[in-house]
N, C-alpha and C positions, 0 to 999 in steps of 0.2 A: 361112226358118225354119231356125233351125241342126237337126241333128239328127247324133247319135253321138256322138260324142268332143268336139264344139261341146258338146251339149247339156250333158254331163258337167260341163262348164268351164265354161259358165255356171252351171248350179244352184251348184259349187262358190263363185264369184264371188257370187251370193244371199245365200248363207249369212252371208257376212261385210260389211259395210261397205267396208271397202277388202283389196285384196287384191294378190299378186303372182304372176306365173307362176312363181316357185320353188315357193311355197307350193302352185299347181295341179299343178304336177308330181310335187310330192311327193303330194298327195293322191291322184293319178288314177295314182300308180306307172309315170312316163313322165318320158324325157329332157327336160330342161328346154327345149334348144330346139323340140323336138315342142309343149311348152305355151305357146312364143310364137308360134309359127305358128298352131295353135289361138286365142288370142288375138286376135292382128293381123286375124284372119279377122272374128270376132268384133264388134273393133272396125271394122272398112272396113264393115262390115254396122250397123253401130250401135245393135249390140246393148249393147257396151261403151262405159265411155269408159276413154281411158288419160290419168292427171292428170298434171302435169309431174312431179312426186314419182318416175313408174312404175311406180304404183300402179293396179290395177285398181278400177273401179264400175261395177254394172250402172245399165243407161239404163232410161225408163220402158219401152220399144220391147223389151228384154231382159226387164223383169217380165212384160208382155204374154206374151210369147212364154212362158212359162212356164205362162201358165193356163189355156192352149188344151191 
């Protein structure tokens, strides 16, 4: 279950359809690479997916994790 600076990232990652860790970085006011580690975590947990694009989507396993 992610939680803190995870959680953050993902609700951001919600909001949108596809997404980028520039764009969470900017949002959550944090070095970009701080928002790929966050991320990568993320996804190994499969919460995410990451498209070949580099583009962020949350997984059904992410929306879950949201409504607990």
């Amino acid at each position: 279950m992610p939680s803190g600076s995870e959680l953050e990232a993902l609700k951001i990652i919600a909001e949108k359809e596809e997404t980028t860790a520039f764009a969470i970085a900017r949002q959550m006011k944090v070095d970009i690479p701080y928002a790929r580690v966050l991320c990568n975590s993320l996804g190994r947990d499969d919460y995410i997916d990451v498209l070949a694009s580099g583009k962020l989507r949350i997984t059904a396993k992410g929306k879950a994790s949201l409504k607990k």
